[in-house]
MIDO-947517 format. One line per field, with one value per atom (N, C-alpha, C): residue in one letter; atom name; x, y, z. Coordinates in steps of 0.05 Angstrom, whole numbers, always signed. Atoms other than C-alpha are relative to their C-alpha. Layout:
REM residues N
residu	(A,...)
atome	(CA,...)
u	(X,...)
v	(Y,...)
w	(Z,...)
END
This chain:
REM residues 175
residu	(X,X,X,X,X,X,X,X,X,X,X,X,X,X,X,X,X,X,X,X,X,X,X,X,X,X,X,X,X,X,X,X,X,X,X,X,X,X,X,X,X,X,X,X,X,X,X,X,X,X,X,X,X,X,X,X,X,X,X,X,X,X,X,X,X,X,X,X,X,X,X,X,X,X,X,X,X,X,X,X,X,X,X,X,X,X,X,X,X,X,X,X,X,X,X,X,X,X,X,X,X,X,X,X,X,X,X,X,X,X,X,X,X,X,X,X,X,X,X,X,X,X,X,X,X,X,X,X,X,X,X,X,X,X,X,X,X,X,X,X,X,X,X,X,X,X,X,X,X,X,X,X,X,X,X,X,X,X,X,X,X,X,X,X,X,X,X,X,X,X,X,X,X,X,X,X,X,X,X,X,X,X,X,X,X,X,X,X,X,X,X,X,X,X,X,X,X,X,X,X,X,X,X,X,X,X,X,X,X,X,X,X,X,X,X,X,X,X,X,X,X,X,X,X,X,X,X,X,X,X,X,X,X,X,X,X,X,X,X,X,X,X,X,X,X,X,X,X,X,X,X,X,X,X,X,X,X,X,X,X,X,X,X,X,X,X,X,X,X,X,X,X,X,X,X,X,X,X,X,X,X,X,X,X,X,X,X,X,X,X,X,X,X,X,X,X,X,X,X,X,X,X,X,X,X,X,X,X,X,X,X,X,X,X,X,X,X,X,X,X,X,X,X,X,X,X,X,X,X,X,X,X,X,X,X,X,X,X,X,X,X,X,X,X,X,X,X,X,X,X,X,X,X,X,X,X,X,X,X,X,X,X,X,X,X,X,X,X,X,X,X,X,X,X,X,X,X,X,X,X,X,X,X,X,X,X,X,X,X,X,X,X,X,X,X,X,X,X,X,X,X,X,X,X,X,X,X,X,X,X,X,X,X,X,X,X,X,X,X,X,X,X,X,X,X,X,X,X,X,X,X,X,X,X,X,X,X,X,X,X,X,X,X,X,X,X,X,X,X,X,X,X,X,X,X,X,X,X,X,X,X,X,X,X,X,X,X,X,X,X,X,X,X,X,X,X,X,X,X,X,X,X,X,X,X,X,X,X,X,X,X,X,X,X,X,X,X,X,X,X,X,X,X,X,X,X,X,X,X,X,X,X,X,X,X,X,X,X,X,X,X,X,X,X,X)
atome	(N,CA,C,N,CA,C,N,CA,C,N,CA,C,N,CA,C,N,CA,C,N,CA,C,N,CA,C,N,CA,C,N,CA,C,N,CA,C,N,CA,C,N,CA,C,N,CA,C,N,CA,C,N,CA,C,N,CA,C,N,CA,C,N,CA,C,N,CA,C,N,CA,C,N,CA,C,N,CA,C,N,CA,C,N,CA,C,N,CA,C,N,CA,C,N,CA,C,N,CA,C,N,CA,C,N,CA,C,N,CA,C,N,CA,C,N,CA,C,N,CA,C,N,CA,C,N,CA,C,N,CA,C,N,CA,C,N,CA,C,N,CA,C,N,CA,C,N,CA,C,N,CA,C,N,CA,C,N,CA,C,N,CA,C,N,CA,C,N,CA,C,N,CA,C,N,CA,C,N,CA,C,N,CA,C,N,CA,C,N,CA,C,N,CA,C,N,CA,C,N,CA,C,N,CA,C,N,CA,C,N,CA,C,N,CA,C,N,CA,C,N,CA,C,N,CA,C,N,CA,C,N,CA,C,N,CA,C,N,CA,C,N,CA,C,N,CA,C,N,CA,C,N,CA,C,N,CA,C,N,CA,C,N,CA,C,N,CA,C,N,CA,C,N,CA,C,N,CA,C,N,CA,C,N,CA,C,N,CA,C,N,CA,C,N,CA,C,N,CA,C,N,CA,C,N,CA,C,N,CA,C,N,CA,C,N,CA,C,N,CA,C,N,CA,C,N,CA,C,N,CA,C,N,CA,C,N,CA,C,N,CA,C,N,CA,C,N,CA,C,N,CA,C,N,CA,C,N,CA,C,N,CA,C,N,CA,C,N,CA,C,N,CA,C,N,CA,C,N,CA,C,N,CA,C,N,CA,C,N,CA,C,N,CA,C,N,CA,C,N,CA,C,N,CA,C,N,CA,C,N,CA,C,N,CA,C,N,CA,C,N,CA,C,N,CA,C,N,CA,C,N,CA,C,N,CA,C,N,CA,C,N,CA,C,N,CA,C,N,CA,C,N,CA,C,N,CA,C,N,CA,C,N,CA,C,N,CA,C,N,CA,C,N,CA,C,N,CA,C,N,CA,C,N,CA,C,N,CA,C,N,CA,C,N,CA,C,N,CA,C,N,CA,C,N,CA,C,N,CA,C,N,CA,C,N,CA,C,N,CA,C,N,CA,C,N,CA,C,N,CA,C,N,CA,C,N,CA,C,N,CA,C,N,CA,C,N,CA,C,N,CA,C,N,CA,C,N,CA,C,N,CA,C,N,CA,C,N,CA,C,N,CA,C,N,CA,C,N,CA,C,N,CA,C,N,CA,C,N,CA,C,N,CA,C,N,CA,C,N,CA,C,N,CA,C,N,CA,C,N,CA,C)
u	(+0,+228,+25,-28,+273,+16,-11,+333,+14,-7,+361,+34,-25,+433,+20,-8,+467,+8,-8,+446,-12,+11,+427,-30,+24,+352,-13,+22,+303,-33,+18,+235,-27,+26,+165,+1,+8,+145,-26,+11,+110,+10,-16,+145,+15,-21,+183,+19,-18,+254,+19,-11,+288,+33,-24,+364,+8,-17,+410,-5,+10,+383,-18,+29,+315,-11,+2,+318,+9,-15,+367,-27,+21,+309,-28,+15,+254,+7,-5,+283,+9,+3,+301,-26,+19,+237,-21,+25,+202,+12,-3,+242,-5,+9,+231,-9,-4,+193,-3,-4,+197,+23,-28,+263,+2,+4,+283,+17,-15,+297,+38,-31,+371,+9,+1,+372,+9,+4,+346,+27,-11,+398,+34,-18,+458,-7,-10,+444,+0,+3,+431,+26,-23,+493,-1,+2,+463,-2,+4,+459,-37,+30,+383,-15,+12,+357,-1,+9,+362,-15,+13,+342,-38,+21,+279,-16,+10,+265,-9,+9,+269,-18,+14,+229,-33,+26,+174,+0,+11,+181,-2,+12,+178,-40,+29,+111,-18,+16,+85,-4,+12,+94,-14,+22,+59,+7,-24,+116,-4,+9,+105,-33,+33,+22,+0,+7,+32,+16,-24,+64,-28,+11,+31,+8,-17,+42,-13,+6,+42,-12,+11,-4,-6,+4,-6,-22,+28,-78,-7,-3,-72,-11,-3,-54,-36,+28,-126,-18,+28,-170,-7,+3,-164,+6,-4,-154,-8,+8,-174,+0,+0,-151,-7,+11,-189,+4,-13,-170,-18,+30,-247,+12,+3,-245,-32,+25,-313,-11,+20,-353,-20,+22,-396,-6,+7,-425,+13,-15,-372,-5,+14,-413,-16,+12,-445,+12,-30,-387,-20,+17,-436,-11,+5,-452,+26,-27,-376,+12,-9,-365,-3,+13,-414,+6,-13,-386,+30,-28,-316,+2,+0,-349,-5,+15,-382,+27,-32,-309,+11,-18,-279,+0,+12,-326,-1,+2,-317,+29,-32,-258,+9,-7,-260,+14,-11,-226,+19,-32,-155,+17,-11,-140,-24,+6,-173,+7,-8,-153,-21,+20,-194,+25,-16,-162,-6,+6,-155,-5,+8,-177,-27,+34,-236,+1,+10,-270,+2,+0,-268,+8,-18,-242,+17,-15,-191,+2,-11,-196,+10,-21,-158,-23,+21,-209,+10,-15,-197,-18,+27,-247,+14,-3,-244,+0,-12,-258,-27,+16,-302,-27,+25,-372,+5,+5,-360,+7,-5,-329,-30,+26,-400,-19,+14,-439,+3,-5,-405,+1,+4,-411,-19,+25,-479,-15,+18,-500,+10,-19,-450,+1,-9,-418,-24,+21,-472,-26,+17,-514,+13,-8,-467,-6,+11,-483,+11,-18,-462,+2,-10,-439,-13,+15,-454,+18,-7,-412,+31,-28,-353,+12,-23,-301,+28,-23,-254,+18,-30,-186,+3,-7,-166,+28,-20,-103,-6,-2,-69,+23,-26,-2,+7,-10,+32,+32,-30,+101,+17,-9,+108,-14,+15,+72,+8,-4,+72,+35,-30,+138,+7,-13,+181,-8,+1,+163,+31,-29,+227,+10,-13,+269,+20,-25,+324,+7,+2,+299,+5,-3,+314,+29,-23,+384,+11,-29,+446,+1,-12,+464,+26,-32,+528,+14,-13,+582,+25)
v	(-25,-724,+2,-3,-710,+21,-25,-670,+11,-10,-622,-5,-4,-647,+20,-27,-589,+22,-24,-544,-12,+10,-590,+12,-9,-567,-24,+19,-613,+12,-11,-601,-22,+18,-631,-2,+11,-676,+30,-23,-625,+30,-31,-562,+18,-6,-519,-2,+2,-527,+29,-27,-464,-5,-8,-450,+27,-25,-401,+27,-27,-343,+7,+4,-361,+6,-8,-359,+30,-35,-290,+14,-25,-259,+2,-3,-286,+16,-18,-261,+38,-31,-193,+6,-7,-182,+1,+3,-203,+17,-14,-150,+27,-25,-95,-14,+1,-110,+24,-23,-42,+8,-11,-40,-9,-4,-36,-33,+24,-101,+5,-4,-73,+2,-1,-60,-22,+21,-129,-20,+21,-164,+11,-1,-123,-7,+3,-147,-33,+33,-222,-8,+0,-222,-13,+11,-235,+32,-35,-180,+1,-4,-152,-15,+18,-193,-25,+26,-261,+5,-13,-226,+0,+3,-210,-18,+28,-277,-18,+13,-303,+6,-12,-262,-4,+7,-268,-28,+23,-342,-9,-6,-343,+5,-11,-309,-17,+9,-350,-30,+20,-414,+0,-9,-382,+4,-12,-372,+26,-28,-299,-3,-8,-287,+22,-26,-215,+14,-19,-147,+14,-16,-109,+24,-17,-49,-2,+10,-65,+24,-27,-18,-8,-1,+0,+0,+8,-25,+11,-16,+18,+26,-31,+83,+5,-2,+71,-13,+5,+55,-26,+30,-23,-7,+4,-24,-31,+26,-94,-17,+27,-162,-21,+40,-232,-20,+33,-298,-14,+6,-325,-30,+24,-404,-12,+5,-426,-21,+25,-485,-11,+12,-525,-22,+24,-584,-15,+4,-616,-32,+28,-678,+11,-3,-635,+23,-11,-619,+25,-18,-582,+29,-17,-534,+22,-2,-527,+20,-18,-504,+25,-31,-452,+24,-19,-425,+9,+7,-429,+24,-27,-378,+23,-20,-336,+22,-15,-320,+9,-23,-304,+24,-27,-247,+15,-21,-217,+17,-18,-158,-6,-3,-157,-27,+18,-228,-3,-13,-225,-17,+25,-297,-16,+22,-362,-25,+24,-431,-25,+29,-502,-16,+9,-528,-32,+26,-592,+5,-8,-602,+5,-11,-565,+24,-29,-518,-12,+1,-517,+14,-26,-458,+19,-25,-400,+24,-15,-340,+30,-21,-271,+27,-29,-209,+17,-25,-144,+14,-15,-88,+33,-19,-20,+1,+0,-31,-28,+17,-76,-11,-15,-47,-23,+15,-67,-25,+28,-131,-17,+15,-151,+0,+13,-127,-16,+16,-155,-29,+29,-225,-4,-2,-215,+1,-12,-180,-23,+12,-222,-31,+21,-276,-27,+31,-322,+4,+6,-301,-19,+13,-345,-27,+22,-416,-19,+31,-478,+16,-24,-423,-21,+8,-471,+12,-11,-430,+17,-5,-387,+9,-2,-378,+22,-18,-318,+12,-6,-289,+25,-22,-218,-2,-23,-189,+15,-20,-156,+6,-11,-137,-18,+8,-155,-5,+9,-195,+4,+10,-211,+3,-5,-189,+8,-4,-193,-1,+1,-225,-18,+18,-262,-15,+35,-333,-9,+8,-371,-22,+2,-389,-19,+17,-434,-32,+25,-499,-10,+1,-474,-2,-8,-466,-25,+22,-514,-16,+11,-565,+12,-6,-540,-28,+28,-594,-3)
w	(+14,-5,-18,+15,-62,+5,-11,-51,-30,+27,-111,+7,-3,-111,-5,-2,-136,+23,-19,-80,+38,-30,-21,+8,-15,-23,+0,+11,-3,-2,+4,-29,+6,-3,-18,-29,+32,-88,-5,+21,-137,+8,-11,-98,-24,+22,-152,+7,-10,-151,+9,-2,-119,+0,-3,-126,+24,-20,-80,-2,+12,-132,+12,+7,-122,+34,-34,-41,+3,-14,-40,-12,+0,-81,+19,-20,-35,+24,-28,+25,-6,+8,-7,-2,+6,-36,+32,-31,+37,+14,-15,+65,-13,+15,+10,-24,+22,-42,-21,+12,-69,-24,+11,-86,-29,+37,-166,-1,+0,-200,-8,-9,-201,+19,-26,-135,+3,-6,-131,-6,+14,-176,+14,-8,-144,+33,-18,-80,+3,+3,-98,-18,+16,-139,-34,+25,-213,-9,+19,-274,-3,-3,-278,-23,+22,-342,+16,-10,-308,+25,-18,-244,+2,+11,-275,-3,+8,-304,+18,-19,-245,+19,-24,-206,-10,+17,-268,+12,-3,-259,+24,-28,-187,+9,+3,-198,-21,+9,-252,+11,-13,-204,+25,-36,-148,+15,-25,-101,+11,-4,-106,-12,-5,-90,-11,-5,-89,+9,-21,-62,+8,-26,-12,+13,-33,+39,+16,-25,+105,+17,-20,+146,+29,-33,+226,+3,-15,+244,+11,-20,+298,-11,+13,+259,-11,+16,+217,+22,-21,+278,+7,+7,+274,+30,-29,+351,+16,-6,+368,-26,+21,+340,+17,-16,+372,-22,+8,+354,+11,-6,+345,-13,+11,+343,-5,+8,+308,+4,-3,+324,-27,+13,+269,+1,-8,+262,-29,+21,+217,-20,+18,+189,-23,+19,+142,-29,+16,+86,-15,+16,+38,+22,-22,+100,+3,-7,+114,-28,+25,+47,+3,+3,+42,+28,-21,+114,-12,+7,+84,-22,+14,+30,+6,-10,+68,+17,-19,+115,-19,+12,+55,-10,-2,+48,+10,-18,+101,+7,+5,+101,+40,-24,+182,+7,-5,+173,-16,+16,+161,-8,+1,+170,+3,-8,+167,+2,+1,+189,-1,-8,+187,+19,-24,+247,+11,-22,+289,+23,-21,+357,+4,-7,+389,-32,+21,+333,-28,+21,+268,-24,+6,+245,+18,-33,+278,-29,+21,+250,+15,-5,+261,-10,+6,+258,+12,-3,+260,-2,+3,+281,+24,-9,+309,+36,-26,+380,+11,-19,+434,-13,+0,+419,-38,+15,+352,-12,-5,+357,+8,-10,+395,-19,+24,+330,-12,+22,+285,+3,-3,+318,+2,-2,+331,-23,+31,+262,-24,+19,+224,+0,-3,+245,+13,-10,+284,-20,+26,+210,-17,+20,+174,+4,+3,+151,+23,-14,+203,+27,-25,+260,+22,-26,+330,+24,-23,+372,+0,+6,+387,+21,-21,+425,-1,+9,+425,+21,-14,+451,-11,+4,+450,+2,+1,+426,+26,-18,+490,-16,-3,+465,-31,+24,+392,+6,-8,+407,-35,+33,+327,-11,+26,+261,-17,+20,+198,-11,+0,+192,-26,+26,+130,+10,-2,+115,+5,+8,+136,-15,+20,+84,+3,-15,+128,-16,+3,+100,-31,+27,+29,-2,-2,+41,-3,+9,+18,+35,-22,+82,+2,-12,+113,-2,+5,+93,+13)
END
């Protein structure tokens, strides 16, 4: 992997190159991104014009997806989250696809993985309670293409969510 001499980052080949700026605004922004790009630029220690620039070009290499607000699941009735691992029959790619489109249609899925191991997918649903957890795998989910079986895990208790990506590995080596 090449490393950016300058600031001790190393990056995966085709990665953009981030500087010291380029991390303080990620981790700001992943803790507020609300805050004004002055805000932003006095707490990252630049003046707000380059600030800016960077935060545009951040965004135009895809670093920054998006901003969001984070909502309590809970608060809006979302009372149950399972961690459904999917079964298909993965010799038939053209199958796989069209399952692959079908999950991303669906809002009650919050996450999806293509995984190793047993399964084939893991995905992260989110539904109001039990009762309809059982439709919706019934009505839904064992209608979608490939579906040979599933396997799911209930959310008892939330240790960690919805947390910053970390940022550690962007950072200068200590010398």
């Amino acid at each position: 992997m090449p490393e950016n001499e300058e600031f001790g980052i190393t990056r995966s080949v085709g990665a953009p190159s981030l500087d010291r700026y380029d991390v303080a605004i990620l981790e700001a922004l992943q803790r507020d991104a609300r805050q004004s790009n002055a805000e932003l630029a006095a707490r990252i220690g630049l003046s707000p014009a380059p600030t800016w620039r960077r935060v545009r070009r951040l965004e135009e290499l895809g670093v920054i997806t998006g901003y969001r607000a984070e909502i309590d699941r809970r608060k809006i009735g979302l009372g149950v989250l399972a961690f459904v691992r999917v079964d298909t029959e993965r010799d038939n790619g053209e199958a796989i696809h069209a399952l692959e489109d079908a999950i991303r249609g669906l809002p009650e899925v919050i996450a999806c993985h293509y995984i190793s191991g047993a399964g084939t997918f893991e995905l992260q649903v989110l539904v109001t309670d039990l009762d309809a957890y059982s439709r919706w795998t019934r009505d839904t989910l064992f209608g979608l293409p490939n579906v040979k079986d599933l396997h799911t895990s209930f959310s008892l208790g939330e240790v960690k969510a919805g947390a910053a990506l970390p940022l550690e590995h962007l950072r200068p080596a200590a010398r």
